[in-house]
C-alpha positions in Angstrom: 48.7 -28.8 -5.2 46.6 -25.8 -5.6 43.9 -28.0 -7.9 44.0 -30.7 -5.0 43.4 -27.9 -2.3 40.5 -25.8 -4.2 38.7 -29.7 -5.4 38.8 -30.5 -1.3 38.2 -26.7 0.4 35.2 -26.3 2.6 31.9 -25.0 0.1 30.5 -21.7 1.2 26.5 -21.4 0.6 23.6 -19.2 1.7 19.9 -19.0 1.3 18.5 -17.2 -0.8 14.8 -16.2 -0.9 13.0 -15.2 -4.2 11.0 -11.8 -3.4 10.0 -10.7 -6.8 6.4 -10.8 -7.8 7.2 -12.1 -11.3 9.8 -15.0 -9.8 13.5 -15.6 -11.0 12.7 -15.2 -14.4 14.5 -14.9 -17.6 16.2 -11.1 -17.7 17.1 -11.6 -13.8 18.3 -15.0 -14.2 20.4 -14.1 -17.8 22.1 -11.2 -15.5 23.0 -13.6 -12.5 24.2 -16.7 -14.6 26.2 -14.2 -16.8 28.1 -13.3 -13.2 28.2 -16.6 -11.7 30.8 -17.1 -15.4 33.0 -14.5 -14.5 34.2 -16.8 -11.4 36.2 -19.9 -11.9 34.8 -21.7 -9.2 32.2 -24.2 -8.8 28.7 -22.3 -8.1 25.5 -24.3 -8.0 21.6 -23.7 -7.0 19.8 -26.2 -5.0 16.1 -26.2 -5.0 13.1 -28.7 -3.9 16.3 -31.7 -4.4 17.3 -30.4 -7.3 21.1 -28.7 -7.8 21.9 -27.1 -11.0 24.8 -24.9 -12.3 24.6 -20.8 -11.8 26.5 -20.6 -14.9 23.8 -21.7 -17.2 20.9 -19.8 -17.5 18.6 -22.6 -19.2 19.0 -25.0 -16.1 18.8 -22.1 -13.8 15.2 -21.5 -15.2 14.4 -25.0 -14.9 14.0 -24.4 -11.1 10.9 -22.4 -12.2 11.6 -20.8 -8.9 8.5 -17.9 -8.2 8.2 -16.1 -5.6 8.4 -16.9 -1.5 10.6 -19.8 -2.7 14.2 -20.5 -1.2 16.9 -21.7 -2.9 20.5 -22.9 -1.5 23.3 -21.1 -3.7 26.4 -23.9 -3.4 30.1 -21.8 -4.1 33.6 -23.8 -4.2 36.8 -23.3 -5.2 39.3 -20.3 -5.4 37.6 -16.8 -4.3 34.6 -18.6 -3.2 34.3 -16.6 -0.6 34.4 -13.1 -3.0 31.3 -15.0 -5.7 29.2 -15.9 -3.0 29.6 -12.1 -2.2 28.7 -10.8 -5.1 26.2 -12.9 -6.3 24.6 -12.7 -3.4 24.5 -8.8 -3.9 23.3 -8.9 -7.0 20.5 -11.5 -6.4 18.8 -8.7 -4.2 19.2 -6.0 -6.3 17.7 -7.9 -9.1 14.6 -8.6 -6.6 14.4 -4.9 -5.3 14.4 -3.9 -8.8 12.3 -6.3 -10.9 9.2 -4.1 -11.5 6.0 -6.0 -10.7 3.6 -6.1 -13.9 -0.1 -5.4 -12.7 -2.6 -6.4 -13.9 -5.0 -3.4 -15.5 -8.1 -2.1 -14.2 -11.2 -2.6 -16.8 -13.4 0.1 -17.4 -17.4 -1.0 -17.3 -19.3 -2.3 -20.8 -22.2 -2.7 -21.8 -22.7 -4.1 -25.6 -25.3 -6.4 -27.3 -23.2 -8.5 -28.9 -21.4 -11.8 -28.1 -18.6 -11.0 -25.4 -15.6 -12.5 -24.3 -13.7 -11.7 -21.4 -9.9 -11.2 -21.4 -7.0 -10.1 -19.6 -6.0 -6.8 -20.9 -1.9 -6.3 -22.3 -2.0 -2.9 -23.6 -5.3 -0.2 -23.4 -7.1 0.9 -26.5 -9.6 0.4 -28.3 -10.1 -1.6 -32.0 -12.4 -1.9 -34.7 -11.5 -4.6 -37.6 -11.8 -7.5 -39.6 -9.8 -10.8 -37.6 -7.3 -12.2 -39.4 -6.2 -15.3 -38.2 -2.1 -15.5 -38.0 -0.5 -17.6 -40.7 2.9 -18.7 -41.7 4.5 -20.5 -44.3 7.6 -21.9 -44.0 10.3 -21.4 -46.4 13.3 -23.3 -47.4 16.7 -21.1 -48.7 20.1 -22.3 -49.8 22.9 -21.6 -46.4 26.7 -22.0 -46.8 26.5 -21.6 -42.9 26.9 -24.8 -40.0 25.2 -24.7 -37.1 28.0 -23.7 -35.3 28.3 -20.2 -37.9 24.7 -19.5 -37.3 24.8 -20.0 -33.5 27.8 -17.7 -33.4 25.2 -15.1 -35.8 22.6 -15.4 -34.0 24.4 -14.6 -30.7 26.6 -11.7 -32.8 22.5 -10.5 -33.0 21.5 -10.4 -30.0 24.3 -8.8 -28.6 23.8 -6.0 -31.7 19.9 -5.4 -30.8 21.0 -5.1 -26.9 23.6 -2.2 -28.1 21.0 -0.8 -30.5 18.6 -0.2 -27.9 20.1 0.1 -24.6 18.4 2.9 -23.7 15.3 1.3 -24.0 13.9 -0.2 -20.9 13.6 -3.4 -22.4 16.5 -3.7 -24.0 17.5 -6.3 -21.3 14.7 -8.6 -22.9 17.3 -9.3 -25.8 20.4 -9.6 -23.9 18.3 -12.1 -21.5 17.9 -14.4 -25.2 21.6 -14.0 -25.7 22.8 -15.5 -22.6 19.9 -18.1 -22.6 21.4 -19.1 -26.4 24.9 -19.4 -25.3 23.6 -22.0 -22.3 22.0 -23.8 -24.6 24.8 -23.7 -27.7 27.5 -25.2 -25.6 25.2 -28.4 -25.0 24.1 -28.4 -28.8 26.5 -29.5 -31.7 23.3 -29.8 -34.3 20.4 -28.1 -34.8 18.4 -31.7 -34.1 19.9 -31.3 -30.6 19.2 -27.5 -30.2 15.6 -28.6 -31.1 15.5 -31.0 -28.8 17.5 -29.3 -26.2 14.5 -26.1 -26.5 11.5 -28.7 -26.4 13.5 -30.7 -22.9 13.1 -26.4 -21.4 10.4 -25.8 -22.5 8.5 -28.8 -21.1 10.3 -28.3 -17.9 8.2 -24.4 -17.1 5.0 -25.5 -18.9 2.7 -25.1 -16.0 4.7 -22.4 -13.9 4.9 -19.1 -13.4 7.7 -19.1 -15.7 5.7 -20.7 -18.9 5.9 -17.5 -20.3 9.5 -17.7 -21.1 9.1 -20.5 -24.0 8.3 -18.1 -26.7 11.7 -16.8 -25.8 13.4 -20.5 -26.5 11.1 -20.9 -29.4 12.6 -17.1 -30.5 15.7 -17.9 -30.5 15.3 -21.4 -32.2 14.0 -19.6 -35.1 16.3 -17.2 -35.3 19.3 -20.0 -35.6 16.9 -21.7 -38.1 16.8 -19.1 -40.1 20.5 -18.7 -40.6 20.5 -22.0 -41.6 18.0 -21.5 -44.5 15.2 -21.9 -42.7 13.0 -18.5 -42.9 10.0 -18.0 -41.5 7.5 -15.7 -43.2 4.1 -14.3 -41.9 1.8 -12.2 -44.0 -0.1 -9.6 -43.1 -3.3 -7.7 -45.1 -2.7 -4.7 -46.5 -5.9 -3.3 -44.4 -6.8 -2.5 -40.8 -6.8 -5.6 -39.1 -6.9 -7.4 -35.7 -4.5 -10.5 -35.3 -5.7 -13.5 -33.3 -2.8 -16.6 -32.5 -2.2 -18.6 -30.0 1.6 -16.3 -29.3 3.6 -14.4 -31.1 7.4 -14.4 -30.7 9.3 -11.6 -29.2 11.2 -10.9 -32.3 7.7 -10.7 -34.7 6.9 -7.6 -32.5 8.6 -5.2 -35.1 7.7 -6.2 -37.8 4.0 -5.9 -36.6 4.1 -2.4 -35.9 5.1 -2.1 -40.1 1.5 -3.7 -40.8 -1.7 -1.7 -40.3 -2.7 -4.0 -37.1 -5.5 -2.3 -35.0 -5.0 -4.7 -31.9 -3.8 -8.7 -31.0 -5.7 -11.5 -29.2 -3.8 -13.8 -27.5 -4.4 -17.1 -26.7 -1.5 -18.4 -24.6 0.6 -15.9 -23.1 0.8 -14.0 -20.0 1.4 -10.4 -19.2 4.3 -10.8 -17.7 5.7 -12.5 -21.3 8.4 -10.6 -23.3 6.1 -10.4 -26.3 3.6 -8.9 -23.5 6.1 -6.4 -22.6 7.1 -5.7 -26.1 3.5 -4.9 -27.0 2.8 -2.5 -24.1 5.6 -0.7 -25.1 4.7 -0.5 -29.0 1.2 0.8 -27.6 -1.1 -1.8 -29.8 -3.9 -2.3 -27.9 -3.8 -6.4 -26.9 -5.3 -8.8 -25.3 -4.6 -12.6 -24.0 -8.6 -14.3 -24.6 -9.9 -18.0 -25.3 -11.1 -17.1 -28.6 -12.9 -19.4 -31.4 -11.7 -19.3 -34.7 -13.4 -16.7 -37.0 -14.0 -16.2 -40.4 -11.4 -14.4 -41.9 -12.8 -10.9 -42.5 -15.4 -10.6 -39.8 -15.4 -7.2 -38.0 -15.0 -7.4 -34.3 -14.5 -4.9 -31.6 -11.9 -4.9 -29.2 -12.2 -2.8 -26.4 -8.6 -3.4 -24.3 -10.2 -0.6 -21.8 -12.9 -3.3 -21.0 -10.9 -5.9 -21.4 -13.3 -7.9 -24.1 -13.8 -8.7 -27.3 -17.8 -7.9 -29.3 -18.5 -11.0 -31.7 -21.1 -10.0 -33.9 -21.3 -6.6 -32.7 -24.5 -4.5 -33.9 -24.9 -1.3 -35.5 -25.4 0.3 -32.1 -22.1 -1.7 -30.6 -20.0 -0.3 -33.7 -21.3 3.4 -33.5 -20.6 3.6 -29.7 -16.9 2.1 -29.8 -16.3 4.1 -33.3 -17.5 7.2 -31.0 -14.5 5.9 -28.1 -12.3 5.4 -30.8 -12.2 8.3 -32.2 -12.7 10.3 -28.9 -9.2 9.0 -27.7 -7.7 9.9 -31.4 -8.9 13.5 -31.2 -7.9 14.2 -27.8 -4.4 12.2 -28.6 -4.4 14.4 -31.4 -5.1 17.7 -29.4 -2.7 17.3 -26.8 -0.3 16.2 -29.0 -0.5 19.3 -30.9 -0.9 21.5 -27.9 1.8 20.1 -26.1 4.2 23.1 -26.5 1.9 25.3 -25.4 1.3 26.7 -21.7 -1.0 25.2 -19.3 -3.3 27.7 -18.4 -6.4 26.4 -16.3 -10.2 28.0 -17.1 -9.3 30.6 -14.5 -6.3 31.8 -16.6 -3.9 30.3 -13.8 -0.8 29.0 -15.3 0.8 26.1 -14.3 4.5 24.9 -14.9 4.4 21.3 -16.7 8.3 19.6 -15.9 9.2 16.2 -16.8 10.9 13.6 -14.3 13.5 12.2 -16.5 16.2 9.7 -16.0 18.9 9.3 -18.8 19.5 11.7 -21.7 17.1 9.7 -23.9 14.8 10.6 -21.8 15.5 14.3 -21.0 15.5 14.7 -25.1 12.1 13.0 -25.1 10.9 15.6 -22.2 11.7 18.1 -25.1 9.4 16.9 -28.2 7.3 16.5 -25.5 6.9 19.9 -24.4 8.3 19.7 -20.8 8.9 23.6 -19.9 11.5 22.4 -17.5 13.1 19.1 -15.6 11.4 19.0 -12.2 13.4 15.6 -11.6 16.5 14.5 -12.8 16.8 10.8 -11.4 20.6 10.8 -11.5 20.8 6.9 -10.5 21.2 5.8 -14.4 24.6 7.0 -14.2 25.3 4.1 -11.4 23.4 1.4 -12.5 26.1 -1.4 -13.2 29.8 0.7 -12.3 30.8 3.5 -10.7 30.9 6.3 -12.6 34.3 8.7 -13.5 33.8 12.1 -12.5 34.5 12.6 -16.2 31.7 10.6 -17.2 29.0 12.2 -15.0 30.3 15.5 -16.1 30.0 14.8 -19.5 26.0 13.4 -18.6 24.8 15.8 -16.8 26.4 19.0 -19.1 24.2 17.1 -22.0 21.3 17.0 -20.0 21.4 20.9 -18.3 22.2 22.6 -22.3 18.4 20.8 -23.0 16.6 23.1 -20.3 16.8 26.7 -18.5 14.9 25.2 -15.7 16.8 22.0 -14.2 16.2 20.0 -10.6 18.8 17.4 -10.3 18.5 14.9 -7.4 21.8 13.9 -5.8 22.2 9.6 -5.9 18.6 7.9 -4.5 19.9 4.4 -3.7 18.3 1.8 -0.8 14.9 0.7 -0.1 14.0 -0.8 -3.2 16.4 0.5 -5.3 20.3 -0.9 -4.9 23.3 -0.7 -6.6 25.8 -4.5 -7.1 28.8 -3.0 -6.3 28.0 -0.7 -3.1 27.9 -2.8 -0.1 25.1 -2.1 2.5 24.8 -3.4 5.5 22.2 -6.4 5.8 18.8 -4.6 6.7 15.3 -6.2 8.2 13.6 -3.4 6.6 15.9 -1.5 4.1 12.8 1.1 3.4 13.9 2.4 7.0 17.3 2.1 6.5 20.1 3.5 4.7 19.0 5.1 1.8 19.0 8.7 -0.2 21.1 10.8 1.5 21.9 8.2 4.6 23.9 6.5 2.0 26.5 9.3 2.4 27.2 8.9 5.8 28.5 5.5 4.8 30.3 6.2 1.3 30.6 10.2 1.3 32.9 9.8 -1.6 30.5 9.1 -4.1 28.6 12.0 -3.0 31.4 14.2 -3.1 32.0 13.0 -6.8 28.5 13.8 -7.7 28.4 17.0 -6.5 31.9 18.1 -7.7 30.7 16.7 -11.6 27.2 18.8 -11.0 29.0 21.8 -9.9 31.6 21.3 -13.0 28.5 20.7 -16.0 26.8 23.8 -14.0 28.5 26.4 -15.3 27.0 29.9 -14.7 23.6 28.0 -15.0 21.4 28.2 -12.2 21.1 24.5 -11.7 19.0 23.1 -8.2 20.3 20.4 -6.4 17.8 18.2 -4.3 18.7 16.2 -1.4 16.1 12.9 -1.6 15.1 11.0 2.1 15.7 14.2 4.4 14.0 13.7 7.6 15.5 16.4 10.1 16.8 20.3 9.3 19.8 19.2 10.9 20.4 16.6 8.2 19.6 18.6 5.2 22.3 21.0 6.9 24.8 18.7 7.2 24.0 17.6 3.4 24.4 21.3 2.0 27.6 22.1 4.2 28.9 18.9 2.9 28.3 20.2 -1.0 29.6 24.0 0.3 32.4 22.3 1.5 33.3 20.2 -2.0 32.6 23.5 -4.0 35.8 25.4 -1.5 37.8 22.1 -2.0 37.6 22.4 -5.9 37.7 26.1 -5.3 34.3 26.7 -7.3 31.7 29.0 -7.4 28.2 27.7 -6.1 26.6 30.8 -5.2 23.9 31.2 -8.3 23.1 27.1 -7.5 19.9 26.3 -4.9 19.4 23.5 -2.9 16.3 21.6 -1.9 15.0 18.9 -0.5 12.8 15.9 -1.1 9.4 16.0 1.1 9.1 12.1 1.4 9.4 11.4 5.1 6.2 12.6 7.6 8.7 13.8 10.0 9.4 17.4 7.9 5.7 17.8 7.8 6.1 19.1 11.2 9.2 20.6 10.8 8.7 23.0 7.5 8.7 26.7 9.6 12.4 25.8 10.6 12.9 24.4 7.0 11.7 27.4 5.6 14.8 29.4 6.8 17.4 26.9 5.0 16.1 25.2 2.0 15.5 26.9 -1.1 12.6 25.1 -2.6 10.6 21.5 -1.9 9.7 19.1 -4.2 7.1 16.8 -2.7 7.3 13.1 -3.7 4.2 10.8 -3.2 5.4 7.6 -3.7 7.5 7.4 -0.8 5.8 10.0 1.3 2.7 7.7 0.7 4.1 4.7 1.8 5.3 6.1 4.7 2.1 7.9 5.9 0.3 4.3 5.6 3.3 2.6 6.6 2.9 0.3 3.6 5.9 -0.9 1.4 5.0 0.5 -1.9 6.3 -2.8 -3.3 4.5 -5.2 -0.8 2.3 -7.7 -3.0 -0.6 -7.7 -0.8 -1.2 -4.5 0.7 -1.6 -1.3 -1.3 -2.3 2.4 0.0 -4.8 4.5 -1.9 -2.8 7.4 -3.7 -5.9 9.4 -3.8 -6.7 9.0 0.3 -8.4 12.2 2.1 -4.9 11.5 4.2 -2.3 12.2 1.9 -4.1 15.3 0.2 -4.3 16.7 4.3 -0.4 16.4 3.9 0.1 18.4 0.9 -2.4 21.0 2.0 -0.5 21.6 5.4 3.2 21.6 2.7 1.4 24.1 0.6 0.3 26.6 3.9 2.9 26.2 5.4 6.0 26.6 3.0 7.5 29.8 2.0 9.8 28.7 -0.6 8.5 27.4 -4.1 6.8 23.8 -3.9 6.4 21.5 -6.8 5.0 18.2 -6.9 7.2 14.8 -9.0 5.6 11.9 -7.8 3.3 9.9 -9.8 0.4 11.8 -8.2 0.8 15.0 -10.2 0.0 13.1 -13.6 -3.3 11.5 -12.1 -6.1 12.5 -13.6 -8.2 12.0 -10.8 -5.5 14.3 -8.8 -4.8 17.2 -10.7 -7.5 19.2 -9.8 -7.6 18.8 -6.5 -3.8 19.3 -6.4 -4.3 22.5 -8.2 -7.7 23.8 -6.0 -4.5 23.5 -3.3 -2.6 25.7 -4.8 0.0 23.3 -6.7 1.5 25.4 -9.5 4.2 23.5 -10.5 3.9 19.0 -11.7 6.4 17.3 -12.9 5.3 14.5 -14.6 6.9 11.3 -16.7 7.7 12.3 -20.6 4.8 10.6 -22.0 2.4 12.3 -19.2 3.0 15.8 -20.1 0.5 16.8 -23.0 -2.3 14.9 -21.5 -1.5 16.5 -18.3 -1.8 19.6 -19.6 -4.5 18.9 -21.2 -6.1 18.1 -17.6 -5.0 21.1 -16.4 -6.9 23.3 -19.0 -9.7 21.9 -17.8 -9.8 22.5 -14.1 
């Protein structure tokens, strides 16, 4: 009877509209499928006549769905009603936070020999013999089916997801392990895993998604190899730069063992894993047309320009030698003067803090040489469940015994950040919705948490609390008799603890005098201050405001002259080059910057 009533209940759909720039793709479509299994019912995706099911990731990506395009997500069966919830849910906080790849501004060039244009992966610069990529392919003795070296290759996967989970693209390899166990429980051989990857494959060539077959022909090697089958690639013991048509994700690491200079690729994208992989190794790479060469000629590649020098003269090597080693030496420099103050020609010093966002991070801020955390992005914590208060206890404590100088910011969720298992109401325009601290007036529990596991990792340290999205001083007084009140309920001791705000929204700009008398210190951030001055969605794919408008420099000038409590500066702004100076002619004394940022920025800053 209850079979009979959930084959014949009504099915439950909705529409659901791809937003992402880089389309449902592989990491986004591995997360959704891997919920869509944890429901019993019938879920299936309808698109252009085409209906597929959720549950497997390789027929979801056979869609090829990119953005602007709808699909119709089909749910029946029992709690039907609860998966088409929650997938739902999770469908747009996948799109709201899928960073967009951009492409990378080129720098001008001017050389005398043969050029060819690319599309720039990863900046730097290049001089070396091209060695054309070449395997061989090797046959070993296996006691292992194909059923054992599915299971291995899965068992993998899921190790090199735990191994470097706090790596930003960690997801890349638990993405591949969800895509190999769609494709396993159709494949009984490795003839039909073979033919199973070439059937997917064919089915993206040509979209947005094409990107995604190295990942198939990853994983397909990987089983292979269990199976006997190895692989191997050899590499010269010299500087070189590699030319191929791809390179697998998985041959990333063992590149950056080799004394490669720089890649050329012929058939990739930047929004590819192996792209991704690349960037974040920092070898310099770029995706060309390029003819075969002889193996040892010497070209240049200048991944600034975004070309490659054929036959470069004497005059092309000595001027990229002189870039080359330009970036190495001040690389070098800052590196080795990162611990040191920033102190600007005028003998001004300015503070250097790092926004950070996980331990990993805050630890990095250290060999760094962040004096301080000027931003402590506390939404890692909340990412896929709700924290404990013991958990976020145990976090932040970690995180404040690094520092003497520490700016947490309470939970920054909404807009185009969101969290799958906080419900928000259905917004037109969630940028001018419910987000930052408006989220409390909807869950005030999970602030009160927060705060209470702050207060607790505090101590006697003199941590500051900032309160992201404030827009009135009657909200940011609400906000800090809400925390006063939490410290009497828990009967602690807040008084050595400051509170500030975020400057974000244009309306404080006006309000500051009255701010003055109630917030300890600011911390201006540009992104979202920026966005709303130009009233541009700083994720909109067609419009873009200038970060370095007369406009938004006006706004921080009228902050700096008109604040009496300290001022700092943690959007991306403060690490511009372009900005720094002009920030500091205003009278900024205090940037916060990314981990990577902060001995370059100094360096900037000892030459203003």
């Amino acid at each position: 009877m209850f079979l009979f009533k959930n084959l014949f209940s009504k099915p439950l759909s909705v529409q659901l509209t791809v937003t992402s720039n880089n389309g449902f793709h592989l990491r986004p479509v591995a997360q959704f499928a891997s919920l869509a299994k944890s429901f019993s019912c019938q879920i299936t995706a309808t698109f252009n006549n085409k209906s597929v099911d959720s549950k497997s990731v390789n027929t979801l990506l056979s869609l090829s769905l990119e953005k602007g395009d709808t699909f119709t997500l089909v749910v029946q069966g029992r709690k039907a009603d609860e998966a088409l919830e929650a997938l739902q849910r999770l469908f747009i906080t996948l799109m709201q936070n899928d960073k967009e790849i951009k492409q990378i501004d080129k720098t001008t060039y001017s050389y005398e020999g043969s050029v060819i244009e690319g599309e720039i992966i990863s900046e730097g610069i290049a001089i070396a013999p091209a060695y054309t990529y070449h395997t061989t392919e090797v046959q070993h003795q296996s006691e292992m089916d194909f059923n054992a070296a599915l299971s291995k290759s899965i068992e993998e996967l899921e190790t090199l997801y735990h191994d470097k989970e706090k790596d930003e693209n960690a997801s890349i390899y638990l993405a591949q392990k969800e895509l190999l166990i769609s494709l396993g429980t159709h494949c009984h051989t490795l003839s039909e895993l073979e033919e199973k990857v070439e059937e997917e494959s064919r089915n993206l060539a040509g979209t947005k998604l094409d990107a995604k077959i190295s990942d198939y022909q990853d994983i397909l090697q990987r089983v292979k190899k269990h199976l006997g089958l190895e692989i191997q690639v050899s590499f010269p013991d010299k500087p070189f730069i590699l030319l191929c048509k791809d390179l697998l994700p998985s041959e990333i690491d063992q590149l950056q063992q080799t004394n490669v200079g720089g890649v050329i690729l012929k058939e990739t994208s930047i929004h590819s894993h192996t792209a991704i992989l690349l960037r974040a190794a920092g070898i310099c790479s770029l995706i060309a047309d390029t003819q075969d060469y002889a193996e040892g000629e010497s070209v240049i590649l200048d991944a600034q320009a975004g070309v490659i020098v054929q036959a470069p003269s004497a005059h092309d090597l000595q001027k990229a030698r002189e870039q080359l080693e330009q970036a190495n030496v001040q690389k070098a420099l800052s590196a080795t003067k990162r611990f040191e103050a920033a102190i600007t020609q005028k003998g001004r010093p300015i503070k250097v803090f790092a926004n950070v966002a996980d331990l990993s991070t805050a630890k990095a801020a250290k060999e760094e040489g962040a004096e301080g955390i000027g931003l402590l992005r506390s939404e890692f914590l909340f990412k896929e469940v709700k924290p404990s208060l013991e958990t976020q206890q145990k976090a932040y404590k970690e995180i404040f015994e690094l520092f003497v100088d520490i700016t947490v910011r309470t939970l920054d969720v909404g807009g185009d950040k969101a969290l799958p298992y906080i419900h928000l109401p259905a917004e037109n325009n969630p940028f001018l919705g419910v987000r930052g601290v408006r989220l409390f007036r909807i869950h005030p529990e999970i602030l009160e948490e927060q705060l209470h596991a702050i207060f607790l990792a505090a101590g006697d340290k003199p941590i500051k609390i900032m309160f992201p999205m404030i827009s009135s001083v009657e909200e940011f007084m609400q906000t800090k008799s809400f925390a006063q009140h939490v410290a009497r309920k828990y009967q602690l001791d807040i008084s050595h603890l400051q509170f500030g705000m975020m400057i974000e929204v244009p309306s404080v700009l006006f309000l500051l005098e009255s701010l003055n008398d109630v917030v300890d210190f600011y911390s201006i951030g540009t992104n979202d201050l920026t966005q709303y001055l130009f009233a541009i969605e700083r994720t909109h794919p067609l419009l873009k405001a200038d970060e370095l408008s007369p406009a938004l420099f006006s706004a921080i000038e009228l902050i700096l002259d008109t604040a009496t409590k300290p001022v700092s500066i943690c959007g991306e702004l403060a690490a511009n080059k372009h900005a720094i100076p002009k920030l500091l002619n205003l009278g900024m004394e205090t940037l916060s910057v990314s981990p990577k940022s902060i001995a370059q920025t100094k360096e900037e800053i000892r030459d203003v």
